[in-house]
C-alpha positions as CSV (number, residue, x, y, z in Angstrom):
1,X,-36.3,36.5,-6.6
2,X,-34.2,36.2,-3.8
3,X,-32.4,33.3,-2.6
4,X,-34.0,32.3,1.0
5,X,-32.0,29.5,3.5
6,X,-34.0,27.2,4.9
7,X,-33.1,25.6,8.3
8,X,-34.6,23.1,10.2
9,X,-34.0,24.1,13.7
10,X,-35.4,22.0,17.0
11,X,-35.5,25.2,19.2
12,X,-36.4,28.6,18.7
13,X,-35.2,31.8,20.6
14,X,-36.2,32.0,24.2
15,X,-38.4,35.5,24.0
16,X,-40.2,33.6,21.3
17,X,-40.8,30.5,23.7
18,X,-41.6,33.2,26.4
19,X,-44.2,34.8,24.0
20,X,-46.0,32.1,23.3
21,X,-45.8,30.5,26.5
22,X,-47.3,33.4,28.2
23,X,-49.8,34.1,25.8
24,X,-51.0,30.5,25.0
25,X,-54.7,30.7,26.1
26,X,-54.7,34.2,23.9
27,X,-53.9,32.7,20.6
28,X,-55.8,29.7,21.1
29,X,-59.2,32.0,21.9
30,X,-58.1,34.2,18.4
31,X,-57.5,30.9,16.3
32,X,-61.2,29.9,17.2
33,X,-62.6,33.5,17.1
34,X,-61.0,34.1,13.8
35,X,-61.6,30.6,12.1
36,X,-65.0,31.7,11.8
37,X,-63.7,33.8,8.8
38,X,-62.3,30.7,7.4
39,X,-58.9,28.1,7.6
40,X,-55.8,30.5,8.0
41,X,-52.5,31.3,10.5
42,X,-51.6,33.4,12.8
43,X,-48.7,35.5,12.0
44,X,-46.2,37.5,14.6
45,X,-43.9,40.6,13.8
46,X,-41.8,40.8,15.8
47,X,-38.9,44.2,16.3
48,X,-37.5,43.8,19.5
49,X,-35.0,46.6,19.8
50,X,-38.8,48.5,19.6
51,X,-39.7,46.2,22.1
52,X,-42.9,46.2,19.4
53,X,-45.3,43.0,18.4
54,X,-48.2,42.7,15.7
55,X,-50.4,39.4,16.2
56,X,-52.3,38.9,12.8
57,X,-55.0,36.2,11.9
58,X,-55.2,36.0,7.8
59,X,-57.5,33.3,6.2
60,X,-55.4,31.3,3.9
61,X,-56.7,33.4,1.0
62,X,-54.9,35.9,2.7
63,X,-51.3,34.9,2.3
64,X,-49.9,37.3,0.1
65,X,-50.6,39.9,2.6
66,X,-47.1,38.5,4.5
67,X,-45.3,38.5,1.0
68,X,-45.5,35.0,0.5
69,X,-47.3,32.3,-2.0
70,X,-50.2,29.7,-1.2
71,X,-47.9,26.8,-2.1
72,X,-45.4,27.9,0.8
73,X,-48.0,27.8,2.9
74,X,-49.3,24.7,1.8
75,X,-46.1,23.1,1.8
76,X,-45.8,23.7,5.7
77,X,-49.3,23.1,6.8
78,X,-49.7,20.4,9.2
79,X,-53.1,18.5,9.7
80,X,-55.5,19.5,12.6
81,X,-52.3,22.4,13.5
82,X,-52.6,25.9,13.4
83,X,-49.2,27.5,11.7
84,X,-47.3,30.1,13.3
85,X,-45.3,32.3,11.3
86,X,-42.9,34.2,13.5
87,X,-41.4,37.5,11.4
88,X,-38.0,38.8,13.2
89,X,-37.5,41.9,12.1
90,X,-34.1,42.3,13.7
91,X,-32.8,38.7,12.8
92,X,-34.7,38.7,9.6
93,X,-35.3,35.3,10.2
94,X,-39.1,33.9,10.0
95,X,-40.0,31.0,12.8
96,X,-42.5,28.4,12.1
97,X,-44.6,26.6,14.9
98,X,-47.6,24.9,15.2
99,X,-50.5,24.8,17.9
């Protein structure tokens, strides 16, 4: 397995903040829309140099779809938040927020 650094950081980079900033009221609708399916995240690839973006809803049964495990998403679940995993392609870097 490889070895993955974790690092608490209070700020994330200002395109992301843009993003989501800008596109608030749009993740909030597919969070509702999409909860219908069941409990879950949203998930964001990001490749800027592409100037490309893929918004995903996956239903916590859906994890491994992102190459991950139910317990990491357990362990960063927040109650009554929505998790947002943020993938930077070109950073290779992954972003967590909550909604």
């Amino acid at each position: 397995m490889e070895n993955v650094n974790v690092n608490v950081v209070e700020s994330v980079p200002e395109y992301i903040t843009t993003f989501i900033n800008n596109n608030y009221e749009t993740i909030k609708n597919i969070i509702e829309e999409e909860k219908e399916r069941g409990d879950g995240f949203i998930y964001i690839d990001i490749h800027v140099k592409e100037n490309k973006l893929n918004l995903l809803y996956f239903t916590n049964e859906e994890v491994s779809n992102i190459g991950t495990t139910k317990e990491f998403l357990e362990s960063v679940n927040v109650e009554n938040k929505t998790t947002i995993i943020i993938n930077d392609n070109e950073y290779k870097t992954r972003f967590i927020l909550y909604i």
